[in-house]
Structures are given as structure tokens and as C-alpha cells.
N, C-alpha and C positions, 0 to 999 in steps of 0.2 A: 343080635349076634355080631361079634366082632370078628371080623377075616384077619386072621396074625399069619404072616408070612414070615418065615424064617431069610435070615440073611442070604444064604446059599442059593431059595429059589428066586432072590431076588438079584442077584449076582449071576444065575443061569436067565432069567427073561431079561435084562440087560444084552448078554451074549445074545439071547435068541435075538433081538432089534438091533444091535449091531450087526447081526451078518444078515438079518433081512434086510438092512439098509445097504450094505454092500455090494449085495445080489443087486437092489434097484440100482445101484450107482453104476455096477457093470450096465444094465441093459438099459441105462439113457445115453452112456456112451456108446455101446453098438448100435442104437437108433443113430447116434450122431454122425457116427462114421459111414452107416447106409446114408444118410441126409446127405453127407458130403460128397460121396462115390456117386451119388444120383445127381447131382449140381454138376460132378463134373464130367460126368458122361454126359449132358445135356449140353452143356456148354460146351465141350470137345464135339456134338455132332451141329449145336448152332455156327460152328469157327469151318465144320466143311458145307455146310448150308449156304453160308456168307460169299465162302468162297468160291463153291459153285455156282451162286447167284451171278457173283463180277465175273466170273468167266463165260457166263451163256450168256451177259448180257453185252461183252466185248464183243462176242460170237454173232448174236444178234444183228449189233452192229455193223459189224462188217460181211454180214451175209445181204444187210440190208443195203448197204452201200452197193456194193458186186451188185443186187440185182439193180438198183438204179441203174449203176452205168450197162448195163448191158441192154432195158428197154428204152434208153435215152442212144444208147447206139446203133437200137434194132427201129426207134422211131428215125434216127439222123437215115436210116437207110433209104426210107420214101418219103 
């Protein structure tokens, strides 16, 4: 048995692969652009993490300092 397609249906399953490859090429791109909107929410809350971190640790610092001097001032007392 031979399968003889005419020109037309082969000129329509063409079309049909071209727009199903279209469809796939839009939605690797919206994966992409989720991919990237998620890097950069990630990275925008790493940059206030970072910067939270040097701030409680300046803070630390000089909470830790104050209480030195103040049991180094409450030992100078007796």
C-alpha cells in the first residue's frame, strides 16, 4: 500500500509544524523571562539581606562596645 499525499496536505502539515514550533518558541521564552524575573527578585532580596547583615553587624558592634564600657565603668567603680 502506498500513502500518496497530495501537495496541499503537505503544504497544510508544514503550516501545522511551523505554528506548533512558534507556540513552543513563545513558551521557552515566557519560561525565560519567569527564569529571569525569579534571579532578579532573588538577587534584589539577597542585596537587602547583605545589607541588613552590615547593618546589625555595625549595630552589634557598637552595642557590644557601649556594654564593654559601661561593665569596665561599673567594675572601675569598686
Amino acid at each position: 500500500m502506498v500513502l500518496f499525499h497530495s501537495r496541499s496536505s503537505v503544504i497544510f502539515l508544514l503550516q501545522e509544524l511551523f505554528l506548533i514550533l512558534q507556540v513552543f518558541r513563545a513558551l521557552l521564552r515566557f519560561l525565560l523571562f519567569l527564569k529571569l524575573y525569579f534571579y532578579n527578585y532573588l538577587y534584589r532580596h539577597l542585596l537587602f539581606l547583605r545589607f541588613l547583615a552590615s547593618y546589625l553587624d555595625k549595630v552589634y558592634q557598637n552595642v557590644f562596645f557601649v556594654i564593654t564600657l559601661f561593665v569596665s565603668l561599673f567594675l572601675d567603680l569598686f
